[in-house]
C-alpha positions as CSV (number, residue, x, y, z in Angstrom):
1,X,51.6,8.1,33.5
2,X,48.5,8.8,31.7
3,X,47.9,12.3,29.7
4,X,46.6,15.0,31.3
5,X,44.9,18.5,29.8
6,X,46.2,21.8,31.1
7,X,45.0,25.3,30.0
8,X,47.4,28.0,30.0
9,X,46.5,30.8,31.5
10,X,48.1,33.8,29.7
11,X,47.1,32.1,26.4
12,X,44.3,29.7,27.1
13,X,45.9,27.2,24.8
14,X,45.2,23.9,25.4
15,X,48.3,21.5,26.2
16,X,48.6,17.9,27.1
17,X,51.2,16.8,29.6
18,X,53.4,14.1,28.4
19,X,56.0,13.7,31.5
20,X,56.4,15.7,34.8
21,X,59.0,13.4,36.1
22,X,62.0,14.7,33.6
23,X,65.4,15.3,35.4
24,X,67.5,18.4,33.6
25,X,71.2,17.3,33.8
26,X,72.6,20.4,32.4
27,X,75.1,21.7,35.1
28,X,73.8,25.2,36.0
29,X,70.2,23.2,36.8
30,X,71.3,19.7,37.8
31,X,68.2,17.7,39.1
32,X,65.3,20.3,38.0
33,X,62.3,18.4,37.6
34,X,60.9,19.0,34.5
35,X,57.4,19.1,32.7
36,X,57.6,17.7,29.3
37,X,54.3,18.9,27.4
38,X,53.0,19.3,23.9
39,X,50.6,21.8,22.2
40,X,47.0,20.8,20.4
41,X,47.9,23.9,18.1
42,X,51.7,22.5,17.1
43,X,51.2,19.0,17.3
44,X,54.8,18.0,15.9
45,X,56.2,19.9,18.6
46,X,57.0,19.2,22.3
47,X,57.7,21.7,24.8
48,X,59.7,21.5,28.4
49,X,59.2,23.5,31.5
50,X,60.5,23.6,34.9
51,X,57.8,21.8,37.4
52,X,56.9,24.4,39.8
53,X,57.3,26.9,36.7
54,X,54.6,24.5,34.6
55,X,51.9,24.8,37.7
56,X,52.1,28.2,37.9
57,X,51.4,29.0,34.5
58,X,49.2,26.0,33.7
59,X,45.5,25.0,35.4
60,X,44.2,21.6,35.0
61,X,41.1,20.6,32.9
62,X,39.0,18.1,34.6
């Protein structure tokens, strides 16, 4: 999957998207699909986010 650039919305940090394919195995959320995602602010630093959560809160730079 190549990287792709998201601006969040509340924020309007800039975030590249590592992963949207990630399965959450804890037992309350079995199977979630997951956004894996890191910050140009925080670079050592990787964030996770439910999929449909992610879109909502995120819009795609072109």
């Amino acid at each position: 999957m190549s990287s792709k650039k998201f601006k969040h919305l509340k924020t309007g940090n800039i975030y590249e998207m590592l992963r949207d394919d990630i399965i959450n195995c804890t037992n309350a959320n079995s199977e979630q699909i997951m956004v894996l995602y890191k910050s140009d602010l925080y670079q050592d630093k990787l964030f996770i986010r439910e999929k449909n959560e992610f879109y909502e809160k995120f819009k795609e730079l072109n």
